[in-house]
N, C-alpha and C positions, 0 to 999 in steps of 0.2 A: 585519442578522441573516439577513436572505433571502439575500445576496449569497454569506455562511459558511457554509452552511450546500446550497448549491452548491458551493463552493469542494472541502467538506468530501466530500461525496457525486461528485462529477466526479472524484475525484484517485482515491478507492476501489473503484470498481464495477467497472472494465474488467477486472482482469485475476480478479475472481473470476467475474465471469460465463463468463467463456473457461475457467478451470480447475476451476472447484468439479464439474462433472458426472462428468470423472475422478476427485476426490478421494473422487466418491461411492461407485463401482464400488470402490474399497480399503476403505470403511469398511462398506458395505452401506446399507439404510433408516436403523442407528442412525447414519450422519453427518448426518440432516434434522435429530434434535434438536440436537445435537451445536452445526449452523450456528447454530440459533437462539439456544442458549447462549452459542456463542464471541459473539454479536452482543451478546448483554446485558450482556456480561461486558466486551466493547470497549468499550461506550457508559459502562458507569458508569464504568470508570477514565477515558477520557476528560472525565468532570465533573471527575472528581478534579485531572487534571492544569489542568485550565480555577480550580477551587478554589485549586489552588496555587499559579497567577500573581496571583490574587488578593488572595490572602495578601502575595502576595512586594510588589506593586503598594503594597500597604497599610501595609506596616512601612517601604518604603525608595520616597516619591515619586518620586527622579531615576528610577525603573524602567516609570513610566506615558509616559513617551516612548519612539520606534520601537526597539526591539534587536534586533541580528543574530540572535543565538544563546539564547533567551528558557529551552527544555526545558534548557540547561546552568546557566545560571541559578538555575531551580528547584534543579535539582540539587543547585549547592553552597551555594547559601540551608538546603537538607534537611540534604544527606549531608557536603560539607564540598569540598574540589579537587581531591581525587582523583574521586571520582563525577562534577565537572563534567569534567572532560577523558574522563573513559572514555563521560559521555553524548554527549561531542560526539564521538567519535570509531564511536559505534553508529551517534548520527542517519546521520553523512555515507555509513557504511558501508551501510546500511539504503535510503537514496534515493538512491544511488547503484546500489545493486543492484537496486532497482525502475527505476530509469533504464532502468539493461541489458534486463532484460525487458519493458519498455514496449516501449521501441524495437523490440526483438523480435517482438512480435508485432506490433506496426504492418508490420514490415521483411513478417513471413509472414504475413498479413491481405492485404498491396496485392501481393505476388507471387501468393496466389494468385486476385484480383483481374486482373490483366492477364496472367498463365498464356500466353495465346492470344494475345495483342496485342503484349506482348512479352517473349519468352523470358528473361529474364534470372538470374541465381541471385539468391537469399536474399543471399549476400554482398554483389552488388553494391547490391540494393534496402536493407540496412541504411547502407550507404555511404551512399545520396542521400536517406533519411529522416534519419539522421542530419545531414547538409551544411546541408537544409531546416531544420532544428529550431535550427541555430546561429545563427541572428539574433535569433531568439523568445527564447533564453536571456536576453540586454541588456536582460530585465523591472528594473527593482530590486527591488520587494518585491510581494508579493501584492495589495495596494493598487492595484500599477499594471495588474491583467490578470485584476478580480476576476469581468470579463465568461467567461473563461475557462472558471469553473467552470459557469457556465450552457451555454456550447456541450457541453463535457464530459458533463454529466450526460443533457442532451438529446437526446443522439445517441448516449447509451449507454438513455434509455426506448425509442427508438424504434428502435432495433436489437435489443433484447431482444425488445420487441413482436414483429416479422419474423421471431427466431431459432424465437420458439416457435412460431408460425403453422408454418413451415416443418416444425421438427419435428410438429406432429399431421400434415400432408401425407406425411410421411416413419413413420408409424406400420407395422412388417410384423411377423409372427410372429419371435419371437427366444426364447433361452432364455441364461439367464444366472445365478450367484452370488447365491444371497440373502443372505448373509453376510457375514465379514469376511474375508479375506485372508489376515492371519497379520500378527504383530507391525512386521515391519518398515515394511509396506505401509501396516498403519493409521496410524502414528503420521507415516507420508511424506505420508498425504493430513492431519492433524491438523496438521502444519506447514503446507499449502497453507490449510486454513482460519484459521489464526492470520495469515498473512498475506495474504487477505480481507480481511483487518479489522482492517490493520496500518497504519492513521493517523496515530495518537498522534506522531507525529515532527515532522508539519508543525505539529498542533494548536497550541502555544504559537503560533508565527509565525505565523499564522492568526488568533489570538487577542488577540494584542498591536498587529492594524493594525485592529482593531475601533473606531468611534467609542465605540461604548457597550459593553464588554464584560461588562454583565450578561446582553447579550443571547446569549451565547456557549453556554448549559447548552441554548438551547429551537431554537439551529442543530442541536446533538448529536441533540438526540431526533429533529429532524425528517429529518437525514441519514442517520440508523441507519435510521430505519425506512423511506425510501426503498429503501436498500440495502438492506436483506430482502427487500421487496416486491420486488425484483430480483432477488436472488439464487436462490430457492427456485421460484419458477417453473422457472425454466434449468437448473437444477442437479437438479431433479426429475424435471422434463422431457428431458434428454439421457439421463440412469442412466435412465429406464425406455423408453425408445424404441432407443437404439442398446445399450444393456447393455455387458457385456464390453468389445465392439466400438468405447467410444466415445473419441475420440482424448484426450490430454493440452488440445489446443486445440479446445475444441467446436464451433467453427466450421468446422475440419477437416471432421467429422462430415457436416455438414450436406450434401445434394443441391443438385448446382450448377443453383440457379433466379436466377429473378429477384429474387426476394426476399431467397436469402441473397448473390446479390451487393450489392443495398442497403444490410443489413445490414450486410455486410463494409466499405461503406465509409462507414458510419456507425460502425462500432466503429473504425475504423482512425482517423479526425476526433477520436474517446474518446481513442484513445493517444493521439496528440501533442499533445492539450491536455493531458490528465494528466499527461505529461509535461513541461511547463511548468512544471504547479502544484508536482511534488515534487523537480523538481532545483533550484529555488531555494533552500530551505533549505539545500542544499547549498555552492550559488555564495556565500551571507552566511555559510555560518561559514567556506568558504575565504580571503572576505577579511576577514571578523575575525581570521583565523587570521596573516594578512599585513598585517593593517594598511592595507585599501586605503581610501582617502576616499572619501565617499559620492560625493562632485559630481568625484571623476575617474576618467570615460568610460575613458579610454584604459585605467590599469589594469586595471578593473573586465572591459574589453576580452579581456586579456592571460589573466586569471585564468578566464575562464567559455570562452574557447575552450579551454585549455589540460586543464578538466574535463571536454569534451566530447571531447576527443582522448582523454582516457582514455578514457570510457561506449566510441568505438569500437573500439578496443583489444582490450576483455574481451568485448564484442561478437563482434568478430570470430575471438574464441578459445573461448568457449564454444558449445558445439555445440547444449546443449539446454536450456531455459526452469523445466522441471518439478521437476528437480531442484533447481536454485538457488535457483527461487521457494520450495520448502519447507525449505530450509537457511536461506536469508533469516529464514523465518518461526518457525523454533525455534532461533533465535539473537539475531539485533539486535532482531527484530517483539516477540518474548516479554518481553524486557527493557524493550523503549521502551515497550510499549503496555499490557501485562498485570503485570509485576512491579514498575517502578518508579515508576507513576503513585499507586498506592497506598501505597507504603512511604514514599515524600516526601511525602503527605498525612499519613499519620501520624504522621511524623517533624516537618511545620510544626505539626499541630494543638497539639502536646506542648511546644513549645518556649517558655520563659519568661527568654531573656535581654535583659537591662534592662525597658524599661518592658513589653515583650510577655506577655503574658497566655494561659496556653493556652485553645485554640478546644473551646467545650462540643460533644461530640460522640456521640451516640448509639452504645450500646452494638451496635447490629446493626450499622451502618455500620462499624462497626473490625472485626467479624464478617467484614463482606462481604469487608472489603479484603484481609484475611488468606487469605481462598479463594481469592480472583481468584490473589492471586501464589502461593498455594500450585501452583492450577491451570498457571499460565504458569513457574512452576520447573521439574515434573515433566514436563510435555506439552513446554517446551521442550527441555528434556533429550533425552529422546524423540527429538521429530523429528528434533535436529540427528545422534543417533545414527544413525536412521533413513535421512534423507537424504546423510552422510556413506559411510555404508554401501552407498544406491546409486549414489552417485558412484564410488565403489572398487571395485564389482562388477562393473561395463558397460562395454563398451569404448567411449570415447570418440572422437567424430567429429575427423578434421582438421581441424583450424583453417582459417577460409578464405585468410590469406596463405602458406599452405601447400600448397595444392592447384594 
């Protein structure tokens, strides 16, 4: 449970601590409650989907042994084979796109980390985090590297620790927006907080290498509320010390001390463990998707380098983090995490073919579930409008095999 619950908190934290302090500056003070809601609102669907491996575990025993692809499962347990290939086709989209921006700001965390020492570009530093990170992939399942989410989470307390010390060091007169921005900006930082707290993807796979997976509902609680206690310091803390001012990556931000170079390379140790945790999901539905044997290496070889050639690929052709991150998150994040966690709950509760029996279910809880996804329809809508729209407005940087 302790180990999930790590897993769970180590895969999430890094890249909203880096970006929620800008998300702040677009929404004003009202994106504090905002976090705290999207938080509670991630955690209970998160039981939900944990609920519904349960069910599914329950009705069909061969499903309590290891499965690749566990959230597509659910799916067409719920919704039927069309829903499982479209789930499985968000997951891959989803951490694969969190790939891209891990890597990212690992790639601009350690450049601006050795700046001085050695000159190199962002391109080539994405090249050699990327290079680094391709043997770490040859994990097989979360089972084998659940040490991970401990380095993860740990070097993302104690770099937050640093970032805020830093910032009260960094306190000067400033003047800045008490408010909101205007529509497009709020709903572009609304997508950056959706995926904050955009999990839900690895969850099943997480949950399915569990010994005892009743203990899966009290990892939830304990990782969410980690990740608040993290978030909201930094994210408080940046919006009212740098304002306006304060960059897409808050680390940018910060006065080059000793502290946030610590920092820096204590969140930079964040990504590529993070990194680990969420492109696996990925590696097991591309060989379910193939057909590859568990006990052959070589394929298995074939298949996770050949997805890491992509990660660098889009890597090296996307220029900026901020936008993609909020597109990510009012599209595949809203779906995986906030709309269909619930709607397949309520979909298994109901269900009574053959001996199945539907699940008694409290009239507020079918309440909730219908807000959550009302919430993650409309705000995903949104964002992706939003974020789409800043993609098509700004001129876009050269690709680095282009320069």
């Amino acid at each position: 449970m302790k180990q999930t619950a790590f897993l769970i908190a180590g895969e999430m934290a890094g890249s909203g601590v880096l970006a929620l302090p800008r998300a702040l500056v677009k929404t004003g003070w009202l994106g504090v409650p905002i976090i705290i809601v999207m938080c509670a609102m991630a955690a209970f669907s998160g039981k939900r989907l944990g609920d519904c491996w349960s069910m599914v575990e329950a009705r069909n025993p061969d499903m309590r042994s290891r499965q690749r692809n566990p959230y597509a499962i659910i799916a067409d347990q719920a919704l039927g084979k069309v829903w499982s290939v479209i789930v499985s086709m968000a997951v891959t989209v989803t951490l694969f796109g969190a790939s891209v921006v891990y890597l990212l700001l690992a790639a601009q965390i350690i450049e601006q980390v050795f700046q001085t020492l050695v000159p190199i570009t962002l391109c080539t530093w994405y090249l050699i985090v990327a290079a680094a990170m391709t043997p770490l992939m040859l994990f097989g399942t979360p089972k084998d590297f659940s040490y991970l989410g401990i380095i993860a989470f740990g070097a993302t307390v104690v770099a937050c620790i640093l970032y805020f010390i830093q910032m009260m060091n960094d306190i000067r007169p400033f003047v800045f927006r008490w408010g909101i921005h205007g529509f497009q900006d709020f709903f572009l930082a609304f997508g950056t907080i959706m995926f904050a707290f955009g999990g839900a993807s690895t969850f099943p796979t997480i949950q399915n290498d569990m010994t005892d997976k009743k203990g899966f509902s009290k990892s939830l609680h304990y990782s969410f509320a980690a990740i608040l206690i993290l978030y909201l310091p930094i994210a408080i803390g940046g919006y009212a010390v740098y304002g306006e001012a304060v960059a897409p990556n808050v680390a940018s931000s910060l006065s080059a001390t000793p502290l946030t170079l610590a920092g820096n390379l204590l969140m930079a140790t964040h990504l590529v463990a993070a990194f680990i945790i969420i492109v696996n999901p990925v590696c097991q539905e591309m060989e379910e998707l193939y057909n590859v044997p568990r006990e052959s290496t070589g394929w298995r070889m074939l298949v996770r380098v050949s997805i890491m050639l992509g990660i660098l690929f889009i890597g090296e052709s996307v220029p900026r983090f901020y936008t993609v991150l909020a597109l990510v998150g009012g599209t595949t994040v809203a779906l995986l995490t906030f709309v269909l966690p619930s709607y397949c709950y309520l979909k298994l509760v109901e269900q009574t073919q053959g001996s199945q029996t539907p699940v008694d279910t409290p009239g507020w809880m079918k309440l909730v579930c219908w807000e959550v996804i009302a919430v993650g329809v409309i705000g995903g809508l949104a964002a992706t409008y939003s974020a789409i729209s800043a993609i098509f407005s700004t001129a876009q940087a050269i690709p680095c095999y282009l320069r």
